[in-house]
C-alpha positions as CSV (number, residue, x, y, z in Angstrom):
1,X,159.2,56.8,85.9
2,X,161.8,56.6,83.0
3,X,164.9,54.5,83.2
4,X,167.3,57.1,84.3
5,X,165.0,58.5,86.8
6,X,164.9,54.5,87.9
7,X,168.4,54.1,88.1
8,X,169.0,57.6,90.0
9,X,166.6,56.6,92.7
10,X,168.1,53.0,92.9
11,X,171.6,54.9,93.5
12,X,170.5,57.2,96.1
13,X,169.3,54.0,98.6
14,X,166.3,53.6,100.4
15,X,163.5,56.4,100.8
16,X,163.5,58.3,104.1
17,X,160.2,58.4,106.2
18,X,159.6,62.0,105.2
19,X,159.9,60.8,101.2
20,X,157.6,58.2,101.5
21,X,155.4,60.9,103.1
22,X,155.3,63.0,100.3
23,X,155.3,60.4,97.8
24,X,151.8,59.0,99.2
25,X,150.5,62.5,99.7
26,X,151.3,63.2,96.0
27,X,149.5,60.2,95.0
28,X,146.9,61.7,96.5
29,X,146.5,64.9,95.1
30,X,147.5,63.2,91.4
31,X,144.8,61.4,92.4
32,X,146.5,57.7,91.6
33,X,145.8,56.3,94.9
34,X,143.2,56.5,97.5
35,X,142.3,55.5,100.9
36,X,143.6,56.2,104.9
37,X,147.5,56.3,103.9
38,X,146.8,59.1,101.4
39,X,144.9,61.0,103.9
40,X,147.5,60.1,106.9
41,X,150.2,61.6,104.8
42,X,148.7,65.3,105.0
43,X,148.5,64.9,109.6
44,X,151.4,66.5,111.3
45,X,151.7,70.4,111.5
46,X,149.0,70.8,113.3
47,X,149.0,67.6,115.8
48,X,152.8,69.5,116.6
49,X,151.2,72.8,117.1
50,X,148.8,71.3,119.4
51,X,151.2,70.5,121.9
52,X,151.5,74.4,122.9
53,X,148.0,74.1,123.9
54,X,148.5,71.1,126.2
55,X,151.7,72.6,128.1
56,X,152.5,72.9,131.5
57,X,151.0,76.2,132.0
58,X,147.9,75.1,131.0
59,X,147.8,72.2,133.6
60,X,148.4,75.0,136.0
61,X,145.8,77.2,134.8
62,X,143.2,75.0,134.3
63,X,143.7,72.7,137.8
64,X,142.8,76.0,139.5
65,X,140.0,76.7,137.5
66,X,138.8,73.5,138.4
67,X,139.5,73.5,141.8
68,X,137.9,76.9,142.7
69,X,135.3,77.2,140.5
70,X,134.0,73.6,139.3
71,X,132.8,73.4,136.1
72,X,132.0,77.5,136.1
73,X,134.9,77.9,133.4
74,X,134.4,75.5,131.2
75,X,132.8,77.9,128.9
76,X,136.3,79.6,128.8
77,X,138.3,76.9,128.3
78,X,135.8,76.2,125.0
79,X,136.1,79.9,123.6
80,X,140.3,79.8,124.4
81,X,139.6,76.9,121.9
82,X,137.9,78.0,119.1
83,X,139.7,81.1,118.8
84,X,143.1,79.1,118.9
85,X,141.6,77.0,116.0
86,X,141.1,79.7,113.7
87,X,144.5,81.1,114.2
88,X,146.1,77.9,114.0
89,X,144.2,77.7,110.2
90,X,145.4,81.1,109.5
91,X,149.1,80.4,110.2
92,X,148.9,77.1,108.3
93,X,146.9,78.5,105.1
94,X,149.9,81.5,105.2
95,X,153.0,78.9,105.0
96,X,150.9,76.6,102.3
97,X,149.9,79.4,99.5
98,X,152.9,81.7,100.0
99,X,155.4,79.0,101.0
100,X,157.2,81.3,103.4
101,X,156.7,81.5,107.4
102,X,155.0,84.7,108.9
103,X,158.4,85.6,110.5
104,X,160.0,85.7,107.1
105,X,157.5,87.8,105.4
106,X,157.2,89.9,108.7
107,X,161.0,90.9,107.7
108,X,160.5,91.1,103.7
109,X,157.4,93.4,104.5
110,X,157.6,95.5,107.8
111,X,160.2,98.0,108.2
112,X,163.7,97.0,109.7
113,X,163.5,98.1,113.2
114,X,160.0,96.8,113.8
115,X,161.5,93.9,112.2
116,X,164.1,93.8,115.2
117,X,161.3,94.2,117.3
118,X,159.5,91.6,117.1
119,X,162.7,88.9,116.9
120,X,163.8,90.8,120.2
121,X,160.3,90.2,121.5
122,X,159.7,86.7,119.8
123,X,162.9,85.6,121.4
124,X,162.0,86.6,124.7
125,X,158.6,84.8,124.3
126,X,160.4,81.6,123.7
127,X,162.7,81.9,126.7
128,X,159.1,82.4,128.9
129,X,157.6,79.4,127.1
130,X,160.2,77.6,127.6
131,X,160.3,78.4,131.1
132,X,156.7,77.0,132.0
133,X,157.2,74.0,129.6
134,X,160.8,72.8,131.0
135,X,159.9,73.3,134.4
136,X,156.6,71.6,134.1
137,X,158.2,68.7,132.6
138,X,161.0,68.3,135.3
139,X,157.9,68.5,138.3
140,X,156.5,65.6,136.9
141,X,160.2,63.9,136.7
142,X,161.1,64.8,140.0
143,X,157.5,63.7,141.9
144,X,157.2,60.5,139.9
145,X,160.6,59.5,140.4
146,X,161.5,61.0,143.5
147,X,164.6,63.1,142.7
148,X,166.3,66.7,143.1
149,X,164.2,68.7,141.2
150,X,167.9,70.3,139.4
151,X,168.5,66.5,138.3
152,X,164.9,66.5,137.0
153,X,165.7,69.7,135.0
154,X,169.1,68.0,133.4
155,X,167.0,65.2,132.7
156,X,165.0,66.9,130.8
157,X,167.0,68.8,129.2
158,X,169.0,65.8,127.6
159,X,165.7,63.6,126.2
160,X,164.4,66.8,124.9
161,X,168.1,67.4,123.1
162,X,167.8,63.7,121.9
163,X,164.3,64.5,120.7
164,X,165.9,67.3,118.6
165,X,168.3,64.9,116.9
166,X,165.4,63.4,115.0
167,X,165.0,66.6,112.6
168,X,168.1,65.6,111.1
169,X,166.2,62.6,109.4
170,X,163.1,65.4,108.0
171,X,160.2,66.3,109.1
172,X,158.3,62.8,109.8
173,X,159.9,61.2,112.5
174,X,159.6,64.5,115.1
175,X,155.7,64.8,113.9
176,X,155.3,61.0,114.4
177,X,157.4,61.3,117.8
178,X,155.3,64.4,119.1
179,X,151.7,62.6,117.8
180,X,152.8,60.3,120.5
181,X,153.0,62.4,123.3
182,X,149.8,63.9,122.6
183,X,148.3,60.4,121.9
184,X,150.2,59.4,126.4
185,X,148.4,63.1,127.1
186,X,145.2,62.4,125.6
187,X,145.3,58.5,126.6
188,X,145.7,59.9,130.4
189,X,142.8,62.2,130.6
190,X,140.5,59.5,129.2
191,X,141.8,57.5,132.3
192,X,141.1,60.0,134.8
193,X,137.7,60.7,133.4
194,X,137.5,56.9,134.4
195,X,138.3,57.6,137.6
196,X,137.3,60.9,139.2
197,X,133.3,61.2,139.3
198,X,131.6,63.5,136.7
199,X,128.3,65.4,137.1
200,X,128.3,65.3,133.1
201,X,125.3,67.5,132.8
202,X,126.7,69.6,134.7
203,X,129.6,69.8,132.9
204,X,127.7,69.7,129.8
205,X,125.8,73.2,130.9
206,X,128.8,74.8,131.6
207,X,130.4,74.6,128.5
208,X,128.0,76.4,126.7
209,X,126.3,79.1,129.4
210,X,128.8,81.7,130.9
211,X,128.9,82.2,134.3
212,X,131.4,84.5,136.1
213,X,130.9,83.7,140.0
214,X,133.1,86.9,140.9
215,X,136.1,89.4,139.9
216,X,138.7,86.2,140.5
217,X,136.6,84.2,138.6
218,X,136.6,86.5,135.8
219,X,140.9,86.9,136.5
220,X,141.4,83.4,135.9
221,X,139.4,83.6,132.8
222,X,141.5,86.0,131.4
223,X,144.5,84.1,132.3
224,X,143.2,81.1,130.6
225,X,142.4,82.5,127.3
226,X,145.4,84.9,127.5
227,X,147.5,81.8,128.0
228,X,146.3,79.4,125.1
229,X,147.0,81.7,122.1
230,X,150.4,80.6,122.0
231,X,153.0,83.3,120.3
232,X,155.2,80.6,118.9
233,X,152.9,78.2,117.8
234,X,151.2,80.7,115.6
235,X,154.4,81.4,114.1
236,X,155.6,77.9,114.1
237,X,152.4,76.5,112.2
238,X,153.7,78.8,108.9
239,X,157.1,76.8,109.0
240,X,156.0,73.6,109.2
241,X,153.6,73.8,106.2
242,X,155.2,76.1,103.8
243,X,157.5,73.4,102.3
244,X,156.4,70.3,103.7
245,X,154.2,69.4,100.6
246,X,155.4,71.3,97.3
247,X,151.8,72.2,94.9
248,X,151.8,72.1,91.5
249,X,148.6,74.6,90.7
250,X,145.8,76.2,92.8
251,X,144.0,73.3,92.6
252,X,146.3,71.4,94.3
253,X,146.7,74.4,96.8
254,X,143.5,74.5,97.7
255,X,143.0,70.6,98.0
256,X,146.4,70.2,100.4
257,X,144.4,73.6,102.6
258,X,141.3,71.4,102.8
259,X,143.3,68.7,104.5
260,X,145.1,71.4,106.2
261,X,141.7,72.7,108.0
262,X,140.8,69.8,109.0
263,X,144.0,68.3,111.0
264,X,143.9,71.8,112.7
265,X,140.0,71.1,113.8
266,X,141.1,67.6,114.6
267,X,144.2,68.2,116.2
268,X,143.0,71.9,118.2
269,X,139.7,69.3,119.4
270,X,142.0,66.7,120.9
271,X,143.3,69.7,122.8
272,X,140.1,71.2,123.8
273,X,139.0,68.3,125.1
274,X,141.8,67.7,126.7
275,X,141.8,70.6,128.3
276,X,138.3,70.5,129.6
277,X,138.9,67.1,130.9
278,X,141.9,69.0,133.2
279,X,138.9,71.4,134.4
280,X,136.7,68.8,135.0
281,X,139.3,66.5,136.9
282,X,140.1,69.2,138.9
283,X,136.7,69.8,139.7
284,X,135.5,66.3,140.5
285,X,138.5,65.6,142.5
286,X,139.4,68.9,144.4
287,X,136.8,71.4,144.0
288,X,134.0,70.2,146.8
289,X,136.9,69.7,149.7
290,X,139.8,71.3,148.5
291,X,139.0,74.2,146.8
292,X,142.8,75.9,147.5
293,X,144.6,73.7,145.4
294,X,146.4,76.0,142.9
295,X,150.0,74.1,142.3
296,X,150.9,71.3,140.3
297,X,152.6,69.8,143.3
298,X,149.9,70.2,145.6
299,X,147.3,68.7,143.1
300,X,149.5,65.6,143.0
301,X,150.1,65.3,146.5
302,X,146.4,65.9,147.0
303,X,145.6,63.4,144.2
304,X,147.2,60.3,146.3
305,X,145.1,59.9,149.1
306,X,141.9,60.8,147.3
307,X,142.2,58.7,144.0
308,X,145.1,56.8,144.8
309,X,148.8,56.5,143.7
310,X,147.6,55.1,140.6
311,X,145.8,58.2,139.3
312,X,148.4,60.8,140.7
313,X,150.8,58.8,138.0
314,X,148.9,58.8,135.6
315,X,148.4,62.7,135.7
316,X,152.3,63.3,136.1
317,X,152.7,61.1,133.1
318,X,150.4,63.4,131.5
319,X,152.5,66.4,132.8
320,X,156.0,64.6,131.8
321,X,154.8,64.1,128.3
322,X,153.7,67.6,128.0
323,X,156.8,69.0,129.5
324,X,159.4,67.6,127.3
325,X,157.1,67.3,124.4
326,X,155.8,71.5,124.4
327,X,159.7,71.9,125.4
328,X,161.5,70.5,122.1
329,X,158.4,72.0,120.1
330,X,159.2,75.5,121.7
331,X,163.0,75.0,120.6
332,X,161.9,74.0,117.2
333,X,159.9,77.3,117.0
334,X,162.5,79.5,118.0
335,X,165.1,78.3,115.3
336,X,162.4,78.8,112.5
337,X,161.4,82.6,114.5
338,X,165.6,83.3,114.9
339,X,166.2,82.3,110.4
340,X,163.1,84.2,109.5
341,X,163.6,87.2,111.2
342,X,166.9,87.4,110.5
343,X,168.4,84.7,108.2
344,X,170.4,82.7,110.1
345,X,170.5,79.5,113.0
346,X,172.4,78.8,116.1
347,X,173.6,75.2,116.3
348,X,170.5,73.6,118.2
349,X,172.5,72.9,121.0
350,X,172.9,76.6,121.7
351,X,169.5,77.4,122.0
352,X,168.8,74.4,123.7
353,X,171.3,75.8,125.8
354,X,170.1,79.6,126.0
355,X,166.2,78.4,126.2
356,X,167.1,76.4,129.5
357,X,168.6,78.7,131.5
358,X,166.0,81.1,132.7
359,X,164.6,77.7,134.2
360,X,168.0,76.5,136.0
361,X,168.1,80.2,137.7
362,X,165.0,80.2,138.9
363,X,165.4,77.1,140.6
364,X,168.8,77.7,141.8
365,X,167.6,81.5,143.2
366,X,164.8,79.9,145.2
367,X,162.1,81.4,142.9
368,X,158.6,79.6,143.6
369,X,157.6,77.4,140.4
370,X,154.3,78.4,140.0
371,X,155.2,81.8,140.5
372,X,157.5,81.6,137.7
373,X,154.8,79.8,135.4
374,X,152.6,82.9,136.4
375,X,155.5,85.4,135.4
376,X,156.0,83.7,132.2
377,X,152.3,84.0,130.9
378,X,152.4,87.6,131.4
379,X,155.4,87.5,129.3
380,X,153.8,85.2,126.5
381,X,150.6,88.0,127.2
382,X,152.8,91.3,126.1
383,X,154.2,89.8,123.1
384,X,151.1,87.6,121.7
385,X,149.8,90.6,120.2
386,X,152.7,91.0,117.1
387,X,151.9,87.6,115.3
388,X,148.4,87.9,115.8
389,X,148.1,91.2,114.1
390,X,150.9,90.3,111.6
391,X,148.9,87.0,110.5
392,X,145.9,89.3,109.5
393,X,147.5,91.7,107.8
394,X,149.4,89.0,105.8
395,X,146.5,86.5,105.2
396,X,144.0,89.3,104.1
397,X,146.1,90.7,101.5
398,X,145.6,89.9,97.9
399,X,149.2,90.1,96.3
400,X,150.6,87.8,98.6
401,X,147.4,85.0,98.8
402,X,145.4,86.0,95.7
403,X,142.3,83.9,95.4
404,X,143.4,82.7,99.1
405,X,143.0,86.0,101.0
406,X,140.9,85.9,103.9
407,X,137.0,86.0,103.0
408,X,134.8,89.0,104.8
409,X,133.7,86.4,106.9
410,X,137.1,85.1,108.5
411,X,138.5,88.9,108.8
412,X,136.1,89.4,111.2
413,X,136.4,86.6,113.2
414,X,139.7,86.9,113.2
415,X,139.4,90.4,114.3
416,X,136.8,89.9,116.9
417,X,138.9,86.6,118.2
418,X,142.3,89.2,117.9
419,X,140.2,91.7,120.3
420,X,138.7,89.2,122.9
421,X,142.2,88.0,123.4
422,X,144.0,91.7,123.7
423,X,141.6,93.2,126.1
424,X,141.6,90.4,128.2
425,X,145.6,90.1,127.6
426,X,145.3,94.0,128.8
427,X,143.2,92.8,132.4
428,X,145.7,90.5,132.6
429,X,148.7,92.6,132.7
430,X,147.2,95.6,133.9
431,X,146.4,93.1,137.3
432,X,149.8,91.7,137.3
433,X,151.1,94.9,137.7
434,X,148.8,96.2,140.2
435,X,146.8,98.8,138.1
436,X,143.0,99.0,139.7
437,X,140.7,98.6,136.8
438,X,137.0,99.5,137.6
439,X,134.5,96.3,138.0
440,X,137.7,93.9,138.9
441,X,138.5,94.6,142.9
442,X,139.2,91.7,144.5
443,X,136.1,89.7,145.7
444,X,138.5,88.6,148.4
């Protein structure tokens, strides 16, 4: 560093977090240093993404599975996982060789009114997400601390704004904040897993053989992988990586993408597991004597007397980290989806605003939460399709990734993983709406 450079960097103060980030992560790829800090400074994008896949509506989805099925749909839960995985890479890869975000070069390369489309769409699909996320969070609030549910919901609402805040001071303080709620989510499952009793071989089988006892089993599997894929988080994952690390070269590129590939398996396993660890809770615990739990209040309430107030914390502590977390990771998505789709922000405040209030009038109309949860996967189902399709288009094309552009190999995973998750998306809606589809009458 020369003199002047020196002096200019003595001027300017202290370093913020996210500096020091990418000054240990350059370090890295220069390679001048070595070692766990190098490697720590690359983990972020995709332990943020993750929290979509740990969100209320999954707890809701997957406590049923549990409870009706035992460890039958485990194997679902698994596939829902891999597939998120490799969309997850996609979306990251995208924002790191082109260094734009999927919603900007959706409306630099797709005509103007589908362009319109899909913001109009993408915008409703945050309002939805942030429907099952916010209310999710304020269930936990109000069970674990025994207040108005509408109190719960302001609550939540004002940590999640303070959350926000931190974006002001770059990117590293909000991944390092969010880390930690997946680290309270994560930490809680391993607990339960302590607590409940496991027929791990069981288990172990299950995740691995399919098994669809009947046509509601096979509805719930639909709604479990048509409720993982997340819309936002695939766009989201573009926008946190296209500028977080500048690259020099293609060499650099393609180092920064290896380290990018493997956070998303890390971080999309920590998920997974999570997630199967809600299944299997749910099984141990409800399945054998209370097969009819289907509601995140009823599983706490049921929780109490058979594992004790201890454990029934515990999993709303769980459900209040994810709430608030998924909630101020939604937010974040929507600003990036509103300026790439059409160049500008709201004052976060506003949306935070606008993304809550779908929530407060369902409560204040009586609406059933779960019910609402329900609705708003069917929402998140009818709109998942645009990013999906847009990602493969974007990250199979030569002039935009060059030596990048998707191998033979990952089009047609991607395509077969776009397919499983439209038709079932399709049984899913087509059900919701009442449509009779052959092979899928009720079992009753």
């Amino acid at each position: 560093m020369s003199a002047g450079e020196t002096a200019q960097t003595l001027q300017s103060g202290p370093r913020s977090l996210s500096e020091r980030t990418v000054e240990a992560a350059r370090a890295l790829l220069s390679g001048e240093r070595r070692g766990m800090r190098g490697y720590l400074a690359f983990v972020g994008p995709a332990v943020v993404a993750s929290i979509a896949y740990v969100d209320p509506g999954n707890f809701a989805t997957n406590i049923q599975a549990g409870a009706k099925f035992g460890y039958a749909l485990l194997w679902v839960v698994l596939l829902a996982n891999l597939i998120a995985m490799l969309f997850q890479a996609l979306s990251a890869k995208l924002g790191i060789v082109t260094g734009r975000n999927l919603a900007e070069l959706c409306r630099d390369h797709f005509p103007r009114p589908i362009v319109w489309a899909m913001w109009m769409v993408s915008e409703i699909a945050a309002m939805a997400t942030d429907l099952a996320e916010f209310l999710g969070g304020a269930i936990g609030l109000s069970l674990l601390f025994h207040m108005p549910l509408f109190a719960a919901m302001i609550v939540t609402g004002i940590v999640t704004y303070g959350l926000l805040m931190f974006q002001a001071y770059g990117f590293r303080p909000i991944e390092l904040i969010i880390g930690a709620m997946v680290s309270i989510i994560a930490l809680c499952y391993l607990v339960e897993m302590f607590v409940v009793p496991v027929d791990w071989i069981a288990a172990a089988t299950h995740m691995v053989v399919p098994q669809i006892a009947d046509a509601q089993a096979l509805l719930l599997a639909v709604g479990i992988i048509g409720a993982t894929v997340m819309p936002h988080a695939v766009f989201l994952h573009s926008g946190l990586t296209q500028t977080r690390m500048p690259v020099r070269d293609d060499a650099e590129r393609r180092l920064v993408l290896r380290f990018s590939n493997r956070e998303v398996i890390v971080a999309l396993a920590l998920a997974g597991l999570v997630n199967l660890a809600m299944v299997i809770m749910a099984s141990s615990a409800f399945h054998a004597g209370h097969p009819e739990v289907a509601e995140i209040e009823t599983a706490y309430h049921t929780l109490t007397p058979l594992l004790g107030a201890a454990a029934a914390s515990v999993f709303l502590l769980s459900l209040i980290a994810s709430g608030i977390a998924a909630s101020t990771v939604g937010t974040m998505a929507g600003q990036m989806i509103m300026q790439g789709f059409v160049g500008f922000r709201i004052p976060i405040w506003v949306r935070r605003l606008v993304t809550m209030l779908p929530a407060f009038v369902v409560v204040a109309v009586g609406v059933n939460a779960t019910n609402a949860l329900v609705i708003s996967q069917v929402v998140l189902s009818i709109a998942l399709p645009l990013p999906m399709i847009a990602l493969i288009i974007f990250t199979g094309r030569r002039d935009l990734m060059g030596a990048f552009a998707n191998s033979r190999l990952t089009r047609v995973a991607a395509l077969i993983g776009t397919a499983v998750v439209l038709v079932l998306n399709f049984i899913l809606i087509a059900q919701a709406v009442g449509l009779q589809i052959p092979g899928l009458a009720s079992s009753g």
